[in-house]
N, C-alpha and C positions, 0 to 999 in steps of 0.2 A: 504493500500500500504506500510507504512512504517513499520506492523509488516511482509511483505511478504520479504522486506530487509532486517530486521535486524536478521529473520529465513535462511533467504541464506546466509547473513554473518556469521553467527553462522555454520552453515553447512562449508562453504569451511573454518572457523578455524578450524572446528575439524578432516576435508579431509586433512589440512595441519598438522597438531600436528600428524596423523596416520600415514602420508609418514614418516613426521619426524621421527618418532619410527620404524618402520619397517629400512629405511636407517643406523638406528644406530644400529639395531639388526644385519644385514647382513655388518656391516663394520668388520674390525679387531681391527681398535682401537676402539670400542664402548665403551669402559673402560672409557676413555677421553671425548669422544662425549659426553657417557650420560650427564656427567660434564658440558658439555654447552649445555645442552638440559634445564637441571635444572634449569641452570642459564639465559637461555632466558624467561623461565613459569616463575622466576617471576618478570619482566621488566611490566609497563604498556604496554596499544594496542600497539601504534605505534612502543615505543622504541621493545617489543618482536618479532613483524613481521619484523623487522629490523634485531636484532637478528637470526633468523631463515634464513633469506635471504642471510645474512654472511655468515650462519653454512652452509647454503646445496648449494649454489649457484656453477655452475659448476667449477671446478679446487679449490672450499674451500679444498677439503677432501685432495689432493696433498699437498697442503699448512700445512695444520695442518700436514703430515704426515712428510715434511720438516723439520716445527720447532722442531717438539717432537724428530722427530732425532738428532737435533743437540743438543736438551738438553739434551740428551742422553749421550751426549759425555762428559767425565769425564774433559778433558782438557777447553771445552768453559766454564764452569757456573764458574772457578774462575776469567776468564778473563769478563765475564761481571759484575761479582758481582763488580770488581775491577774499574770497566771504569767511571769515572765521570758522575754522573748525570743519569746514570742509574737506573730501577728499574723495577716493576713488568709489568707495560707497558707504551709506549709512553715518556718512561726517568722520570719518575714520580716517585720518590723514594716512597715505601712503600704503592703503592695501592695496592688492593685485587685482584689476577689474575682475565683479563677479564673486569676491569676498564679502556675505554681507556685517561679520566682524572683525574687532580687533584679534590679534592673536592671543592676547593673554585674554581677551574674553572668550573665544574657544577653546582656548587649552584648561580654562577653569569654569567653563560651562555658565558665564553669568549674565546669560540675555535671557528672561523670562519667553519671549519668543521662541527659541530655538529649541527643536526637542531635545527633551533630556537626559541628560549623562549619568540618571541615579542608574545604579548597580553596573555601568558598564566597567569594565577593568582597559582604565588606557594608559597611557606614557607620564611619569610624571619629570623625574630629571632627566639627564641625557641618558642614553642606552646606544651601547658602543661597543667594540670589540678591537684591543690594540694587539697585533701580533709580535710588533716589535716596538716594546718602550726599552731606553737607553736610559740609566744613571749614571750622574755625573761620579754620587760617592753611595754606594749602597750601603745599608745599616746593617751591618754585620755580627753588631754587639749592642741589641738594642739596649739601652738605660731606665731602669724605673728607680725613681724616687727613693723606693722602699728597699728595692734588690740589687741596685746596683745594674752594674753590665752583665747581659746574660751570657751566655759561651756563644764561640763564631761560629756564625751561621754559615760561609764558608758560601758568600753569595753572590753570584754574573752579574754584572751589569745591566746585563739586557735580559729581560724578561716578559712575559703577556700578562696584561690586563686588561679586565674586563668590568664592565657595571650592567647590571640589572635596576630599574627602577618601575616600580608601578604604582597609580593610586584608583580611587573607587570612592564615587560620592555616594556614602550610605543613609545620607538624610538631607532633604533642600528645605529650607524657608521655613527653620526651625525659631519659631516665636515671629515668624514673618521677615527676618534680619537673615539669619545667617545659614548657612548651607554644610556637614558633619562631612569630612572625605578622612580617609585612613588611606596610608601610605606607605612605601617598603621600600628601600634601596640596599642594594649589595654590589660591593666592590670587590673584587678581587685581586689579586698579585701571582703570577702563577710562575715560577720557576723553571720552566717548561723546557730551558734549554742547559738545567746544571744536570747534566748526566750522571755528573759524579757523585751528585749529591743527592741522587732520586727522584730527580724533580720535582722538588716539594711546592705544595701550596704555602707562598709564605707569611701569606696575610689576607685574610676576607674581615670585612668590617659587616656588622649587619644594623639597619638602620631601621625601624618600623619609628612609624609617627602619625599620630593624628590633630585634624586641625579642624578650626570651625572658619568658615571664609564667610567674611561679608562683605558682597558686593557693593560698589561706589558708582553713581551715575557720572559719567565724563560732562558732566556738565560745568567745571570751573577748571579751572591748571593753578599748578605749582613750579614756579620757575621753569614754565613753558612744557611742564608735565601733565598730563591729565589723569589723578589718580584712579585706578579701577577694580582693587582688592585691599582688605585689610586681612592678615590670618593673627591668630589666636592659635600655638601650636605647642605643643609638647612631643621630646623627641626622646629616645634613648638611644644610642653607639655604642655595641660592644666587637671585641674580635673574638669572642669564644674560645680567646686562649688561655690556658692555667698559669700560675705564676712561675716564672716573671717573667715572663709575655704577655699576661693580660691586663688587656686596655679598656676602659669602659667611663663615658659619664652619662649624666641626663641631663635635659634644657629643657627649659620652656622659651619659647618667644612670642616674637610678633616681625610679622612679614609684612610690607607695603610696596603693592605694583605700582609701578607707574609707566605711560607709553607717549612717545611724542612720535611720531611719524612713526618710521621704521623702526624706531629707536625705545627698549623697553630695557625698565629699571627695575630689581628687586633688592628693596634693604630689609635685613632681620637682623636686629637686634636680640639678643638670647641672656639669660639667668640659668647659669649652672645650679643644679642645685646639690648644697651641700652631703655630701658620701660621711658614713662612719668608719671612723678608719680600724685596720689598713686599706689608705687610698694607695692603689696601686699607680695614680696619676695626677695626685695630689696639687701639682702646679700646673697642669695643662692649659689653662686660660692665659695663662703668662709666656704662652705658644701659637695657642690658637686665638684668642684673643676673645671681641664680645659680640662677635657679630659678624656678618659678611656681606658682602653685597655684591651684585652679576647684573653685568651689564648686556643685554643681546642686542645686534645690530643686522637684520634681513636685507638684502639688498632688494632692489624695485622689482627683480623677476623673483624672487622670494627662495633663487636655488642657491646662493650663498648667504651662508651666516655667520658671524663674526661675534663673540664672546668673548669677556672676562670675568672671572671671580676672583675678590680678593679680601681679604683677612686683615688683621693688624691688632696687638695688642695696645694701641694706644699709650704704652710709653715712653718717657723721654730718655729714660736710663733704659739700658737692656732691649731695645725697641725690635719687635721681632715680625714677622708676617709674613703671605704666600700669598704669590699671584699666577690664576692657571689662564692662560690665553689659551682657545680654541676655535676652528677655523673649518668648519665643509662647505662641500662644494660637489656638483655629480661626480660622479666616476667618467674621468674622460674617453674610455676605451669602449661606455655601454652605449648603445646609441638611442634616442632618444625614448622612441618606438619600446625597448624593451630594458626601458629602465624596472629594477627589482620591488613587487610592492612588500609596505612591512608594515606594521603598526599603526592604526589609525588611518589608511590610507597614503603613509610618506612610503618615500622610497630611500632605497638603500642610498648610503652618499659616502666619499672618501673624507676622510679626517685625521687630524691632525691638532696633538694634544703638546702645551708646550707648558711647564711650571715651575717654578723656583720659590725656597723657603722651609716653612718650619710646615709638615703635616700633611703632605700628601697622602698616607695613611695612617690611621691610628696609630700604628706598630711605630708610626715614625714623628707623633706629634713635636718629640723634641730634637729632634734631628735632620739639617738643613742639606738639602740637596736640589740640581737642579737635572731636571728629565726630560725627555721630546719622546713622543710614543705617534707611530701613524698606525691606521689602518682605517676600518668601517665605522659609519655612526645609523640606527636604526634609527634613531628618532630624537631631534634636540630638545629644546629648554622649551619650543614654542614653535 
């Protein structure tokens, strides 16, 4: 029974995808149309039948023949380029025509419009795979507070890493404000090329956290920001290692989006909260510091992204922090036709990971090094 549905679904998509093509062969602007024909193939199931529903539904083709005329018109496009808070749709300075949100408003689901993201499991931080990350100084002899330097780990330089991140909003417009997501990242370090040494895994961090998000109407700016989230969050980091390997705190914070064009800002501030000791990382704040903030920057076709996160303990004596620039861009060698789909509808993209300081993994909060790691990125920040 259920291959005799999923044969008639498959049938009435491809009865629909035919109308669809023939409607835009017998239109006049089919110029245009095809352009959002394209752009519905490649949306997932639902968002694409949505799509299509837009594009052909009766009095669409009037509509689009509306706008395109009036874009037509030499005298309107300086006056919208010109009007506050305008942009390529929905007042959204600088998305890609046919976006009708910001991205950190899709990537956190906060336009009451759009359907819903409860219970679906999507991307929360980057999700990536580096085959070859390089250290400058590998931590051989990690240091705790309480233990001392542990024995030599007897560790390459070059190693694989990887992160896993996912989140899931399990409750919206709770007390009418705010929206419950739970969250999970895991990093890894994998040793992959010390033969001699087993190829140990040398460090996974594991991260679960949940937050309460309230969304912000872009209806004012902040130093030419327009804020679009506040988070409410509590985290725990541990590496599941026994002493003295093992690393571990909890934080609470608070996260603030903000987006100006392309251009999107997240700052969290964090509160450690106090451990009963033995603290196996007793001074970590005076490493990692109180807080981080990541800058993302999409370029106008939206297929390069440019990121930083960076750290700092704020101070003046002992002043200590880490800064990870990263950089995708497609894979030049795939060609466009059959780029790889992944998560959420992105595609697979080349990356390239570059970072210097105190804390690129727990195992290494206190201990400074600087790393280049390439390989694939599944899905970024946004």
């Amino acid at each position: 029974m259920r291959d005799v549905i999923e044969r008639t679904s498959r049938q009435r998509r491809r009865a629909c995808l035919v109308a669809a093509v023939v409607m835009v062969a017998a239109s006049p602007l089919h110029g245009a149309e095809n352009a959002d024909v394209s752009r519905c193939a490649g949306l997932p199931d639902r968002e694409r039948l949505r799509c299509y529903d837009d594009l052909f539904a009766p009095g669409a083709a009037a509509s689009q023949r509306s706008t395109q005329s009036a874009e037509a018109r030499p005298a309107a496009a300086p006056a919208a380029l010109s009007a506050p808070g305008t942009g390529d749709a929905g007042g959204h300075v600088g998305l890609k025509p046919g976006c009708k949100h910001s991205p950190l408003a899709r990537q956190w689901d906060l336009e009451q419009d759009d359907e819903s993201k409860l219970y679906q499991l999507i991307a929360h931080k980057q999700n990536y795979v580096l085959p070859v990350r390089y250290s400058t100084s590998p931590n051989n002899r990690p240091v705790s507070p309480n233990f001392g330097p542990a024995q030599d780990q007897s560790l390459d330089h070059t190693e694989l890493k990887f992160q896993l991140s996912m989140k899931v909003k399990a409750a919206e417009q709770l007390g009418g404000y705010a929206d419950l997501w739970f969250g999970y990242t895991q990093q890894s370090s994998w040793q992959a090329y010390n033969g001699a040494n087993s190829r140990p895994f040398r460090e996974t961090d594991h991260e679960p956290e949940a937050m309460l998000v309230f969304p912000m109407k872009p209806d004012f700016t902040l130093l030419g920001f327009q804020p679009r989230f506040a988070n409410l969050g509590f985290v725990h980091q541990s590496n599941g290692q026994s002493d003295p390997l093992s690393r571990s705190w909890n934080r609470i914070y608070t996260q603030f989006g903000l987006e100006s064009g392309r251009f999107a800002l997240m700052v969290r501030p964090w509160y450690r909260i106090p451990e009963s000791p033995p603290d196996d990382n007793g001074d970590i704040e005076h490493y990692l510091g109180y807080g981080d903030i990541v800058g993302i920057y999409k370029s106008e076709s939206g297929e390069n992204t440019v990121s930083v996160l960076l750290r700092n303990n704020l101070q003046t004596q002992s002043n200590r922090g880490f800064v990870r620039l990263d950089w995708s861009l497609p894979i030049p060698f795939l060609p466009q036709a059959q780029k790889i789909p992944v998560l959420n509808g992105r595609t697979l993209k080349f990356y390239v990971q570059f970072s210097t300081g105190y804390g690129e993994t727990l195992i290494d909060y206190n201990h400074y090094q600087t790393t280049i790691g390439v390989g694939v990125l599944l899905t970024d920040w946004m």
